[in-house]
PyMOL commands that place a pseudoatom at each C-alpha (Angstrom):
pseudoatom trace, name=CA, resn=UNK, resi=1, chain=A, elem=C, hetatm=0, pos=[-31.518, 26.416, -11.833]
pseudoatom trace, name=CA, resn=UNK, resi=2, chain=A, elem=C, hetatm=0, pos=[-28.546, 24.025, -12.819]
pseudoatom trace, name=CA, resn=UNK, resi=3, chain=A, elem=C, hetatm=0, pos=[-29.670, 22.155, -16.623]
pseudoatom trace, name=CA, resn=UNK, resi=4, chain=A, elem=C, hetatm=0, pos=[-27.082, 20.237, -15.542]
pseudoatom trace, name=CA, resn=UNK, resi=5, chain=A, elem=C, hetatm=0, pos=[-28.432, 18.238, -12.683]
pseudoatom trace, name=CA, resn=UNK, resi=6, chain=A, elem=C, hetatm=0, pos=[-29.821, 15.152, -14.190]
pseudoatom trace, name=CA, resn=UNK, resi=7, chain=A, elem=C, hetatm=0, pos=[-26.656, 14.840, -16.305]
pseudoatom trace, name=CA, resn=UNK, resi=8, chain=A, elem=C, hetatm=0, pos=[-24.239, 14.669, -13.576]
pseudoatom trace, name=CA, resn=UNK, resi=9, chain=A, elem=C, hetatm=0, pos=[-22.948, 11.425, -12.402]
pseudoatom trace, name=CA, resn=UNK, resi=10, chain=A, elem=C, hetatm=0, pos=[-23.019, 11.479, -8.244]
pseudoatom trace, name=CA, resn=UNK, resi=11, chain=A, elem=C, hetatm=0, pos=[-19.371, 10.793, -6.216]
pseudoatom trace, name=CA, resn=UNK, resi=12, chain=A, elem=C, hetatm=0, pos=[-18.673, 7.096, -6.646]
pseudoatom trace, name=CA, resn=UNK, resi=13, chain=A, elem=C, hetatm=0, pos=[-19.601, 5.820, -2.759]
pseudoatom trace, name=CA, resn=UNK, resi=14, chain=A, elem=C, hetatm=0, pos=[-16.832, 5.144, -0.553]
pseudoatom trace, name=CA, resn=UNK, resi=15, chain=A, elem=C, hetatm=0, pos=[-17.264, 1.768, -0.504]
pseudoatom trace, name=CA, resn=UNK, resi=16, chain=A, elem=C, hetatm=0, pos=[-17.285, 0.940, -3.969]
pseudoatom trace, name=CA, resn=UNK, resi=17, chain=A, elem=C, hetatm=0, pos=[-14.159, 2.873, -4.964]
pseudoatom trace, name=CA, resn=UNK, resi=18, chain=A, elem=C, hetatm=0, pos=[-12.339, 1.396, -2.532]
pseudoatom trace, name=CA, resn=UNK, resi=19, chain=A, elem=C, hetatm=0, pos=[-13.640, -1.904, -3.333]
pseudoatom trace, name=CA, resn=UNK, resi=20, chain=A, elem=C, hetatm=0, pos=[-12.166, -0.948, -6.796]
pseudoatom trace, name=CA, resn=UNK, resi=21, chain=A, elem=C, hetatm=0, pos=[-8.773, 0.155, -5.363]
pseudoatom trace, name=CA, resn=UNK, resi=22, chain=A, elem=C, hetatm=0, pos=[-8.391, -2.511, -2.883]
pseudoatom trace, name=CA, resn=UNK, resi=23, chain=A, elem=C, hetatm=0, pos=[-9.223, -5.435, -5.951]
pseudoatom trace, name=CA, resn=UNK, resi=24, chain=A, elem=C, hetatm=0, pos=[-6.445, -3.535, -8.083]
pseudoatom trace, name=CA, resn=UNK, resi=25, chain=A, elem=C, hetatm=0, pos=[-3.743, -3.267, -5.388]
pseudoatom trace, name=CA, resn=UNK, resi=26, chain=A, elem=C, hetatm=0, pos=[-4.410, -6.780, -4.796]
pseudoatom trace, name=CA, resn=UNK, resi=27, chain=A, elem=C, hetatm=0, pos=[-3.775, -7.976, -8.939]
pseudoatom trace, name=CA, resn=UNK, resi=28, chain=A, elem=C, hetatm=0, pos=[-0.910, -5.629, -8.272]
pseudoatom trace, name=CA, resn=UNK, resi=29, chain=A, elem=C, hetatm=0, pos=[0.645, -6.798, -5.499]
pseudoatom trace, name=CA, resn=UNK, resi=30, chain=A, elem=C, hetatm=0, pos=[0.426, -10.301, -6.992]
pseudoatom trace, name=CA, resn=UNK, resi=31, chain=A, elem=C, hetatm=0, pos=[2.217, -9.811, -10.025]
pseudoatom trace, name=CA, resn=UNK, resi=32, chain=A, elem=C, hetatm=0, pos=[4.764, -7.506, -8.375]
pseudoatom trace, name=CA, resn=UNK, resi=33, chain=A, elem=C, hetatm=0, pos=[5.311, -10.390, -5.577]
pseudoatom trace, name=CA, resn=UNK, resi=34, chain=A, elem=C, hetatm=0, pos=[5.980, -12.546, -8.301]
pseudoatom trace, name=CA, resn=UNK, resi=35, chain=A, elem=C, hetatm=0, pos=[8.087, -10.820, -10.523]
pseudoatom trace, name=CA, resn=UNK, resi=36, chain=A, elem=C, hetatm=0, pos=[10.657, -9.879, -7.608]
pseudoatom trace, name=CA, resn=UNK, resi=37, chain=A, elem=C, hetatm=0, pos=[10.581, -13.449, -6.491]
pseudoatom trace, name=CA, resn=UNK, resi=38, chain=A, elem=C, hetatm=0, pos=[11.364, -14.682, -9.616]
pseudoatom trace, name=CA, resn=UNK, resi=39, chain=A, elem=C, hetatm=0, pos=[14.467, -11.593, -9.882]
pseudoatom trace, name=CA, resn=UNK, resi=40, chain=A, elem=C, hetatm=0, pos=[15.327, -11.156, -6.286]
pseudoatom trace, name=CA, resn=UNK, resi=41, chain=A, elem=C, hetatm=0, pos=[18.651, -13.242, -6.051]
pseudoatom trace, name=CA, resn=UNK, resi=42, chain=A, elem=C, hetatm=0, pos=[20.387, -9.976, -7.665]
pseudoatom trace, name=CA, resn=UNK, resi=43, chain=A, elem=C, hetatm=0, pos=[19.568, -6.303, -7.441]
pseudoatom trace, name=CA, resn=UNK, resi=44, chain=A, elem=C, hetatm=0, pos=[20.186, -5.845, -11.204]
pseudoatom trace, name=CA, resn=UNK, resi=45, chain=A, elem=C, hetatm=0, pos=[17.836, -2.700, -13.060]
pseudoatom trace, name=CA, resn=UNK, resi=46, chain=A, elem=C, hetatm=0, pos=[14.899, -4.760, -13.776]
pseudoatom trace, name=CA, resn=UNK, resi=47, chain=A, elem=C, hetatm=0, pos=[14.988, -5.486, -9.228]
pseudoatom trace, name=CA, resn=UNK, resi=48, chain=A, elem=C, hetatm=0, pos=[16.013, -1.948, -8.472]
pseudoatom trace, name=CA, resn=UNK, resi=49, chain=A, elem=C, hetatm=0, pos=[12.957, -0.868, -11.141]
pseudoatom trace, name=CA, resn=UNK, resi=50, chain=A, elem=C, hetatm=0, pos=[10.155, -3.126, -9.453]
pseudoatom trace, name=CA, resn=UNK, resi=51, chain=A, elem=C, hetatm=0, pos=[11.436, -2.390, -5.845]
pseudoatom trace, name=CA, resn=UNK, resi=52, chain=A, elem=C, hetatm=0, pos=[11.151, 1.849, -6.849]
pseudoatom trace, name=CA, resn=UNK, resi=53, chain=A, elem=C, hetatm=0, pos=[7.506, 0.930, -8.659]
pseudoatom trace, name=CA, resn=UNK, resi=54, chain=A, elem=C, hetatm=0, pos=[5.955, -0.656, -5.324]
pseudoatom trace, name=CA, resn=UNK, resi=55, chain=A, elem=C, hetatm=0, pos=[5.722, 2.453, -3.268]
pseudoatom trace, name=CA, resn=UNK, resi=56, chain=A, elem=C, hetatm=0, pos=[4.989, 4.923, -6.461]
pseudoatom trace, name=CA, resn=UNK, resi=57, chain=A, elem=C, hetatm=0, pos=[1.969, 2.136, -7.201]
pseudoatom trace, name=CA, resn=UNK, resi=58, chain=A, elem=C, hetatm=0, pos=[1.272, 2.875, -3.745]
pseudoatom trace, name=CA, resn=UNK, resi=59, chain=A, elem=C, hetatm=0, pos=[1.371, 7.175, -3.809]
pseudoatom trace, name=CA, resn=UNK, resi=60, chain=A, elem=C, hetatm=0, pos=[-1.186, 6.879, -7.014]
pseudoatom trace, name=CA, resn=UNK, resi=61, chain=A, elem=C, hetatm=0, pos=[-3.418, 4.590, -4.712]
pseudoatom trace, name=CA, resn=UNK, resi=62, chain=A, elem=C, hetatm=0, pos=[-3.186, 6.534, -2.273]
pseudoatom trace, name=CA, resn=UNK, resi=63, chain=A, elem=C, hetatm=0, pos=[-4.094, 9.607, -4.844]
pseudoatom trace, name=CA, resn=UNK, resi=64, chain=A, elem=C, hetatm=0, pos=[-7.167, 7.875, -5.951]
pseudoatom trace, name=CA, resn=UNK, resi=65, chain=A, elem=C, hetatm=0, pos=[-8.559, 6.758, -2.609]
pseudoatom trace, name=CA, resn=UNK, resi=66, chain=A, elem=C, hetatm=0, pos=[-7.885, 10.948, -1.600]
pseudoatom trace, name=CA, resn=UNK, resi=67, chain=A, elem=C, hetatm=0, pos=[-9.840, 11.717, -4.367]
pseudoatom trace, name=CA, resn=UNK, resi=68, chain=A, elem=C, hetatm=0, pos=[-12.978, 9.503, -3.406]
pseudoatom trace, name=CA, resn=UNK, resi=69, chain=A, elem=C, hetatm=0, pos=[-12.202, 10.260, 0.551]
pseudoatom trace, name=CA, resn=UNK, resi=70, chain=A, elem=C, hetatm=0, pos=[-12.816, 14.110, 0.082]
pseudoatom trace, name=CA, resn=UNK, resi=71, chain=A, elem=C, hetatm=0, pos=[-15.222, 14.040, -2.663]
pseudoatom trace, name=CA, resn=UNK, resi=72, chain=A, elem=C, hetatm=0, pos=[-17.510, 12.265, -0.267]
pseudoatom trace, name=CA, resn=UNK, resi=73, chain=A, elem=C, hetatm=0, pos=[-16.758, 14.476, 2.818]
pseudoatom trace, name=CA, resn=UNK, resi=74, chain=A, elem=C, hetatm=0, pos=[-14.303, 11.575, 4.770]
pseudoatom trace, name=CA, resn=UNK, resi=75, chain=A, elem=C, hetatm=0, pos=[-11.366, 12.507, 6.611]
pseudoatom trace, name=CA, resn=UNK, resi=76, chain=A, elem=C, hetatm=0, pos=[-8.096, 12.775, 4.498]
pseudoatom trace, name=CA, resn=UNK, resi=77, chain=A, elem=C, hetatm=0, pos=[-5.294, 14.020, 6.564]
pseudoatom trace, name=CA, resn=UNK, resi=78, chain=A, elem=C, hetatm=0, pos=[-3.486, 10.085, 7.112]
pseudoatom trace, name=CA, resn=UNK, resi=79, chain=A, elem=C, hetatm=0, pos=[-3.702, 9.589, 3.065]
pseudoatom trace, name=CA, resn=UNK, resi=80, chain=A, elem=C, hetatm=0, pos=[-1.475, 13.311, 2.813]
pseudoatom trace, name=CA, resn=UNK, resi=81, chain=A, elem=C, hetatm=0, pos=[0.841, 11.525, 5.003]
pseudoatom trace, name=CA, resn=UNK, resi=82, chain=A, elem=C, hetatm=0, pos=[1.124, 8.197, 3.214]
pseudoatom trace, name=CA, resn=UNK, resi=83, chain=A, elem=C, hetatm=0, pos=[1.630, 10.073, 0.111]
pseudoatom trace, name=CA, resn=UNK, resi=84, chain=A, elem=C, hetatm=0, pos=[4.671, 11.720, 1.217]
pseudoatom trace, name=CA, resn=UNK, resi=85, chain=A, elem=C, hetatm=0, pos=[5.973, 8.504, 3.110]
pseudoatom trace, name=CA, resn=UNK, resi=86, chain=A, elem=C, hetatm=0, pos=[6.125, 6.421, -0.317]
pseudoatom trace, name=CA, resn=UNK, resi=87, chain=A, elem=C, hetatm=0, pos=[6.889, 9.173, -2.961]
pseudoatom trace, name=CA, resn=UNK, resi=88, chain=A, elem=C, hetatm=0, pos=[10.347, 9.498, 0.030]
pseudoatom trace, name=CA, resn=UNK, resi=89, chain=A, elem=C, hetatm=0, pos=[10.307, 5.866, -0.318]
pseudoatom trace, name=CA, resn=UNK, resi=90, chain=A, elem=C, hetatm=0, pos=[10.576, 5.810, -3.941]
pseudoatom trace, name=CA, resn=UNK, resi=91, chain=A, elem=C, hetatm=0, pos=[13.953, 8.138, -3.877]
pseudoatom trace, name=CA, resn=UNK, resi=92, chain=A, elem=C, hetatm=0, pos=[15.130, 6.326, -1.315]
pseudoatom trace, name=CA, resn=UNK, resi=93, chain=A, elem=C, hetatm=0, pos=[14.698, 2.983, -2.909]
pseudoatom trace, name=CA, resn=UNK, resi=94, chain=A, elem=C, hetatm=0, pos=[16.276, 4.313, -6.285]
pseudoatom trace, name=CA, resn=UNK, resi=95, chain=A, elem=C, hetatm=0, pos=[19.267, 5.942, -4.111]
pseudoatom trace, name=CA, resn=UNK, resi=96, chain=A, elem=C, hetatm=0, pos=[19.742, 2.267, -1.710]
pseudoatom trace, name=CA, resn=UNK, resi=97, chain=A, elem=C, hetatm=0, pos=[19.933, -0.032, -4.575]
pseudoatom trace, name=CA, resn=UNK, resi=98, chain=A, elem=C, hetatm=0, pos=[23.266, 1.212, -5.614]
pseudoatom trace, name=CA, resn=UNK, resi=99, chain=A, elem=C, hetatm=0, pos=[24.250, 0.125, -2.105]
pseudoatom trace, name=CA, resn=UNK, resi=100, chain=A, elem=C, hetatm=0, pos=[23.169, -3.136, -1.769]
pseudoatom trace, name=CA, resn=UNK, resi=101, chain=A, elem=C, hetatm=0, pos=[20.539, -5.428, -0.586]
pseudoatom trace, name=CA, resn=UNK, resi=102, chain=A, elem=C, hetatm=0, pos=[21.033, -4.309, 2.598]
pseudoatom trace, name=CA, resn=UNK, resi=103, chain=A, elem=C, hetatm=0, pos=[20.301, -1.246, 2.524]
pseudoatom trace, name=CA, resn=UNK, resi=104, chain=A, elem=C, hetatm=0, pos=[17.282, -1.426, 0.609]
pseudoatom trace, name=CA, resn=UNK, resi=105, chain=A, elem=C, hetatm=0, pos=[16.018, -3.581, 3.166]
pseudoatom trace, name=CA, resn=UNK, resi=106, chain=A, elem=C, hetatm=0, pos=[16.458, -0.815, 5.728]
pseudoatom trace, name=CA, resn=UNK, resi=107, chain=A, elem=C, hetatm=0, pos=[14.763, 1.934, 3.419]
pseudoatom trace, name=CA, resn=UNK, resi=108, chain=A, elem=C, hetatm=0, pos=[11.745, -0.680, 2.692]
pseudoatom trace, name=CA, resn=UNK, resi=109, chain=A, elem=C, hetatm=0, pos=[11.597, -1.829, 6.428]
pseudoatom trace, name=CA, resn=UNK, resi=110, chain=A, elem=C, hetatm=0, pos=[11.553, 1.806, 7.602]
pseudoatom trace, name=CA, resn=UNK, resi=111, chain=A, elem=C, hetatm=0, pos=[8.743, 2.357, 5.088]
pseudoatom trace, name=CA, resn=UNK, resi=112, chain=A, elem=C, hetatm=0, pos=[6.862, -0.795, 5.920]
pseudoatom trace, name=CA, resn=UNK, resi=113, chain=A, elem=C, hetatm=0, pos=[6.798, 0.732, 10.124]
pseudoatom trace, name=CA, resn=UNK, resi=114, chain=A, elem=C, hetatm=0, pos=[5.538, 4.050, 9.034]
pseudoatom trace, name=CA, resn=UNK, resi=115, chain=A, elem=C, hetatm=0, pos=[3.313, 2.840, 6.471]
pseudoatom trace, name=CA, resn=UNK, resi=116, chain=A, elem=C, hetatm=0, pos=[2.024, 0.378, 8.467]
pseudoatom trace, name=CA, resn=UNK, resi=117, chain=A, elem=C, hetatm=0, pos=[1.200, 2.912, 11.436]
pseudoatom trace, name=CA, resn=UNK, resi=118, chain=A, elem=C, hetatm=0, pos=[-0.403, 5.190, 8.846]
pseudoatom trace, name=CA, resn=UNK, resi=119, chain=A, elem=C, hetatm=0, pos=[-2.574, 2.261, 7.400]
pseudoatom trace, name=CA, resn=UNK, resi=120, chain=A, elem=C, hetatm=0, pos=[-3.425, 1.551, 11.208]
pseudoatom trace, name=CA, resn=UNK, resi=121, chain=A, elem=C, hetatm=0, pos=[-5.241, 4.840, 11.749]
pseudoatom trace, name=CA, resn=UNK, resi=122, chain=A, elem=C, hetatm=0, pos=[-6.816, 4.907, 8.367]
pseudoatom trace, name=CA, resn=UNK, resi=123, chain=A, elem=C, hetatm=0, pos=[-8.533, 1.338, 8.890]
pseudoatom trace, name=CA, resn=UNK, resi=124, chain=A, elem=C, hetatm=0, pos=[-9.650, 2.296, 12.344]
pseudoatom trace, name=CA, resn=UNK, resi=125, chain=A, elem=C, hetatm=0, pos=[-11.096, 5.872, 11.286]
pseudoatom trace, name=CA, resn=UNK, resi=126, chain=A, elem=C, hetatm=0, pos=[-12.556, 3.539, 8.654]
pseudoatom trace, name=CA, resn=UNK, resi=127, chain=A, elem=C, hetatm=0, pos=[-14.096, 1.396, 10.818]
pseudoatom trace, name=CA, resn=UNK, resi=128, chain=A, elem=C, hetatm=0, pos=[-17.640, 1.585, 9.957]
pseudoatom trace, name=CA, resn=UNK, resi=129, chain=A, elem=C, hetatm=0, pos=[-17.240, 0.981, 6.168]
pseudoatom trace, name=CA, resn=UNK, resi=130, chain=A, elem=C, hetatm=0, pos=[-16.686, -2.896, 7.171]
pseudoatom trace, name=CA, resn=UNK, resi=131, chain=A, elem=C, hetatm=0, pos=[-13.591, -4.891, 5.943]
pseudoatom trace, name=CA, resn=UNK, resi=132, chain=A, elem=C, hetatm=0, pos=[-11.490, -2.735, 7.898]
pseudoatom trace, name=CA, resn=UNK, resi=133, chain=A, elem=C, hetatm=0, pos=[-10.005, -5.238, 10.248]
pseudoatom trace, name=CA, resn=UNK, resi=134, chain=A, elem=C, hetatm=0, pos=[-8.084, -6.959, 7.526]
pseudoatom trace, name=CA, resn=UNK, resi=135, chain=A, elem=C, hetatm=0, pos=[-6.655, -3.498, 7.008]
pseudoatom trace, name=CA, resn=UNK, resi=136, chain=A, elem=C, hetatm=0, pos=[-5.738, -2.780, 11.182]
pseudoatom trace, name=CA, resn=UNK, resi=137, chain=A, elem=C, hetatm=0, pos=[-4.108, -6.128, 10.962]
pseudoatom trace, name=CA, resn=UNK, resi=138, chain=A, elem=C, hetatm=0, pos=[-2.109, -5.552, 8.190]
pseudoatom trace, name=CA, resn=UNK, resi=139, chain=A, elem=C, hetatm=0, pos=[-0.982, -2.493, 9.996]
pseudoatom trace, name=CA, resn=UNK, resi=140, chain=A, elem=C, hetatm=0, pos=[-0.282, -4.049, 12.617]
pseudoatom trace, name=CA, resn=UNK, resi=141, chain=A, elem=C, hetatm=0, pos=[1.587, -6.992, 10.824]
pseudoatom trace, name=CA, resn=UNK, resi=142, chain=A, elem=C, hetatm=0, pos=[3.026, -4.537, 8.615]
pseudoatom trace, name=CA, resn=UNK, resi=143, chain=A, elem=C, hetatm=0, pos=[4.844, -2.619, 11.196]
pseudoatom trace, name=CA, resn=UNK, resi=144, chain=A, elem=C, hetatm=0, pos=[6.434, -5.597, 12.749]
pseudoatom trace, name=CA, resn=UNK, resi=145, chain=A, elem=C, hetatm=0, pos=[7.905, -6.787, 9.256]
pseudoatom trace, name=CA, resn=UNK, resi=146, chain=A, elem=C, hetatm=0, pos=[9.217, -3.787, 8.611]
pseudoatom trace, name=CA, resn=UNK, resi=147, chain=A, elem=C, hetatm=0, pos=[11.555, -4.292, 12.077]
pseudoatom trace, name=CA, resn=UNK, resi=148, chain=A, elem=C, hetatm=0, pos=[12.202, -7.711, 10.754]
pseudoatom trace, name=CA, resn=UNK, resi=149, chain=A, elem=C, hetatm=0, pos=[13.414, -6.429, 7.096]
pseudoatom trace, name=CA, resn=UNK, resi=150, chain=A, elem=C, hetatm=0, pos=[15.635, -4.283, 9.429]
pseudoatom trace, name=CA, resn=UNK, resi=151, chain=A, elem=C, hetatm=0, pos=[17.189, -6.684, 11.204]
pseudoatom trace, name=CA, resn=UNK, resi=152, chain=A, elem=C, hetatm=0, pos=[17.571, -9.060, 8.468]
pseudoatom trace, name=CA, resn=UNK, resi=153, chain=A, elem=C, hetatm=0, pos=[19.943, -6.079, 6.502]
pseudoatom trace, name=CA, resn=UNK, resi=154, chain=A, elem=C, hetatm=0, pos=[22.457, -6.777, 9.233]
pseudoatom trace, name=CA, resn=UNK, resi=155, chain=A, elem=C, hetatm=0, pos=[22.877, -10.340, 8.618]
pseudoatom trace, name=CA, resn=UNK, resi=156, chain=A, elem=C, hetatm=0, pos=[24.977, -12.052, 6.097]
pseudoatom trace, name=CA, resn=UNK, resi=157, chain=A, elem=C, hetatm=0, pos=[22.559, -13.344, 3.211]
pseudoatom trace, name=CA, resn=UNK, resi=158, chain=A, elem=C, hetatm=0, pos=[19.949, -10.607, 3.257]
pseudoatom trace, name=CA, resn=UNK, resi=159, chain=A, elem=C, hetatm=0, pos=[17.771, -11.532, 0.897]
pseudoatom trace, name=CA, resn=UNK, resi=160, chain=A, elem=C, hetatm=0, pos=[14.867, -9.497, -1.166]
pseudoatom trace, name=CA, resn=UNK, resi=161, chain=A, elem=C, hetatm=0, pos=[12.449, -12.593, -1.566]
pseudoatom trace, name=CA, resn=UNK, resi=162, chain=A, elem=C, hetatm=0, pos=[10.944, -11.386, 2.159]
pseudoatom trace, name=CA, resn=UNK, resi=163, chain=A, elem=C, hetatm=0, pos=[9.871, -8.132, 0.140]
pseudoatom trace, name=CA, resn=UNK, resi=164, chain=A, elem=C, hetatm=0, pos=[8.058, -10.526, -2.937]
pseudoatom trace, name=CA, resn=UNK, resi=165, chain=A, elem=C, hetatm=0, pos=[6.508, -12.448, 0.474]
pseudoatom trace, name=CA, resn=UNK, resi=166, chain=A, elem=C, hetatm=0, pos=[5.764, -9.329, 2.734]
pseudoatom trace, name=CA, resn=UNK, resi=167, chain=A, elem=C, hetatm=0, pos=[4.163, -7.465, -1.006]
pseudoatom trace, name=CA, resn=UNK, resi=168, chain=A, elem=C, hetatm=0, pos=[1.989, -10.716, -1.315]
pseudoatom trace, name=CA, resn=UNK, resi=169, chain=A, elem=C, hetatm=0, pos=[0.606, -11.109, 2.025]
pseudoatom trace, name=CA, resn=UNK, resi=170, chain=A, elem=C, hetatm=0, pos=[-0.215, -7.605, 1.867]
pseudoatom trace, name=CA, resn=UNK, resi=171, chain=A, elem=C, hetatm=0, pos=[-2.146, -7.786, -1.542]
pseudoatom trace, name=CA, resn=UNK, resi=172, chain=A, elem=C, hetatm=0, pos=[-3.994, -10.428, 0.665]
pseudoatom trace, name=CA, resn=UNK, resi=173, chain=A, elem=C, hetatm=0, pos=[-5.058, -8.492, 3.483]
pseudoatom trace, name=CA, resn=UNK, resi=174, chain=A, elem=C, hetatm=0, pos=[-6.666, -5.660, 0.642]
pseudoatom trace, name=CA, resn=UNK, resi=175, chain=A, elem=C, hetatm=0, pos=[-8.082, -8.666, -1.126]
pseudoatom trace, name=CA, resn=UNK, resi=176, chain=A, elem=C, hetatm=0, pos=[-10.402, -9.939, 2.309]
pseudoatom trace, name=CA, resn=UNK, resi=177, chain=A, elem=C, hetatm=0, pos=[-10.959, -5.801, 2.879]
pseudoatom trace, name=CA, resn=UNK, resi=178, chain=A, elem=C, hetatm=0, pos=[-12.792, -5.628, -0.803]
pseudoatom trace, name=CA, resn=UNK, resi=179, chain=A, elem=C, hetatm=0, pos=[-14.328, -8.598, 0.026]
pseudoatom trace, name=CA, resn=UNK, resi=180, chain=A, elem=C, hetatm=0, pos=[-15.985, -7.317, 3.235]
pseudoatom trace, name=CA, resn=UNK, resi=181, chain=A, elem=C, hetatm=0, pos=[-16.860, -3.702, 2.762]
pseudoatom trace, name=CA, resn=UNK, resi=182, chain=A, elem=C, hetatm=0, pos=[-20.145, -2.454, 3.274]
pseudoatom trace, name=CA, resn=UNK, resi=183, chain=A, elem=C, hetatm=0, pos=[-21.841, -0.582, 0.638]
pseudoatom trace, name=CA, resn=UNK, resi=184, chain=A, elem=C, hetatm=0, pos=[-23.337, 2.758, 1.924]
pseudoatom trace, name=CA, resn=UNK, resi=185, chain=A, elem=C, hetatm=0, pos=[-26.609, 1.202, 3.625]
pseudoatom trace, name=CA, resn=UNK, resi=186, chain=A, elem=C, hetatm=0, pos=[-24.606, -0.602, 5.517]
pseudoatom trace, name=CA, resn=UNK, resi=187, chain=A, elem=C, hetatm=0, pos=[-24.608, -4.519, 3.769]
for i in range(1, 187): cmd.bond("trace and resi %d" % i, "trace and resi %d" % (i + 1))
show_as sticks, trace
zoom trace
């Protein structure tokens, strides 16, 4: 006989930690978006330090939402994946803002295809929870920015307020999800 039973605190539900996650990665995104806008006409430290922080933000999201995913029996493998995608992202970042603006806008638009792919499968094997389709479409939307941010490093200008824009839109699209999940009967 466990004593311990009635102490225990049960898995938080699926819905309601990602609800969680999905509020904070919004609040995130928002300040981030801001902060870059209000920095991105140079890629000084304080730039280069918010554009590496984005995708680590992202691999500790990613950590927590693996946590909750497994403890409640939910398929995992696509989170594994995203981990490894931004933590790569992250280096990258550091090692492409010694080169320019361009080139930090092909490490972020190469992340923003992959990523975007990855968050594609996720909200579809997620389907059920509710709130996904925000999540497919930023996938979807996600994907086809990052081609953009690639294109845009070849062109005189390139800019980084896209990034503050594309980081925004994005804390949007988790926003509606949190705001549409089911909880785990389904309302």
């Amino acid at each position: 006989m466990d004593t311990l039973v009635g102490t225990r605190t049960p898995p938080t539900s699926v819905p309601a930690a990602l609800r969680q996650l999905y509020l904070l990665r919004f609040a995130f995104a928002a300040v981030w978006a801001g902060l870059l806008f209000a920095t991105a006409d140079t890629l000084g430290a304080l730039t280069a330090t918010l554009l590496v922080i984005y995708p680590l933000f992202d691999v500790a999201c990613a950590v927590v939402d693996l946590r909750s995913a497994r403890t409640n029996g939910h398929p995992v493998r696509a989170l594994y994946v995203n981990i490894v995608l931004s933590a790569l992202t992250g280096i990258g970042l550091a090692v492409a803002a010694a080169s320019g603006i361009p080139a930090v806008l092909r490490v972020w638009g190469a992340w923003a295809i992959t990523a975007g792919i990855v968050q594609l499968v996720v909200g579809v094997a997620r389907r059920r929870l509710g709130g996904q389709g925000a999540m497919i479409a930023s996938g979807g939307i996600s994907t086809l920015a990052g081609a953009s941010f690639i294109a845009q490093a070849g062109k005189d200008g390139a800019s980084l307020t896209s990034l503050a824009g594309y980081a925004f839109l994005g804390g949007v699209f988790f926003l509606v999800s949190a705001l549409r999940l089911r909880d785990e009967h389904g309302r």
